[in-house]
N, C-alpha and C positions, 0 to 999 in steps of 0.2 A: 504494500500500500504506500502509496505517497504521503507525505508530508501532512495534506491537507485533508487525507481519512479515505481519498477517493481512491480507485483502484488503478493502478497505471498499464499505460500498453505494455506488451510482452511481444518477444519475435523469436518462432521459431526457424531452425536451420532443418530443412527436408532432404533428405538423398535415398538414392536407392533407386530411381523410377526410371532412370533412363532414357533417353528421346519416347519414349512410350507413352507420356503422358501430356494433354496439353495443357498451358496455363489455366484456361477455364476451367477444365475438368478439374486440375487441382486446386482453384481454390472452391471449387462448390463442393468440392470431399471434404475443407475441411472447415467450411462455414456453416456444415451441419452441426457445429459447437459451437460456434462462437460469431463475431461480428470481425471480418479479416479487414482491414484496415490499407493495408496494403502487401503487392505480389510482387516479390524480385527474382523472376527467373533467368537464371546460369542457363545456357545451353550449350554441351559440352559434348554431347553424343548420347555415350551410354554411360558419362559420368557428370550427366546433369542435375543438377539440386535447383536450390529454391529456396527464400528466408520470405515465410508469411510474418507479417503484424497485427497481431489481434488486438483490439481496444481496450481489452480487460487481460491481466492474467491470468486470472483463474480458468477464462473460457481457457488460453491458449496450452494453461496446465491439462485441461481436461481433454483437447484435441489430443496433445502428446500421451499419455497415457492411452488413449483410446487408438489409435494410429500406429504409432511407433510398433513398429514389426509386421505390419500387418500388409501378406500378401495379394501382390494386384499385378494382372497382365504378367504373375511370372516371375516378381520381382517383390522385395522384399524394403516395404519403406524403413528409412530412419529418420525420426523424427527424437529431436535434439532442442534444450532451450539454446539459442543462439550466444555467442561469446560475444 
């Protein structure tokens, strides 16, 4: 929490997905938690990531927990709070 009692944004770091996925599709997977703020997609091939910004961090804790490992098209997310 902030200073002022409110809750602050949080950003997570996404890998794992590979050119397999496109930016929309990943941020509507992970706005089923929360309110994404903002999408920075890497494209790197098969070693592309992503750092979403959720509004609150609790949602972005709860997309991580719920995501993080979790198999699609084959491949295997990692979802990480960002450094």
């Amino acid at each position: 929490m902030s200073p002022s009692g409110r809750s602050s944004s949080c950003t997570l770091y996404v890998g794992g997905f590979g050119s397999t996925l496109a930016a929309s599709d990943l941020r509507a997977l992970f706005a089923r938690h929360g309110s994404v703020r903002e999408l920075r997609l890497v494209d790197r091939g098969d070693a592309s990531f992503a750092y979403l910004t959720f509004d609150h961090e609790a949602e972005a804790e709860l997309a991580r927990r719920r995501l993080d490992g979790l198999r699609l098209a084959g491949r295997t997310l990692r979802v990480a709070v960002a450094q």
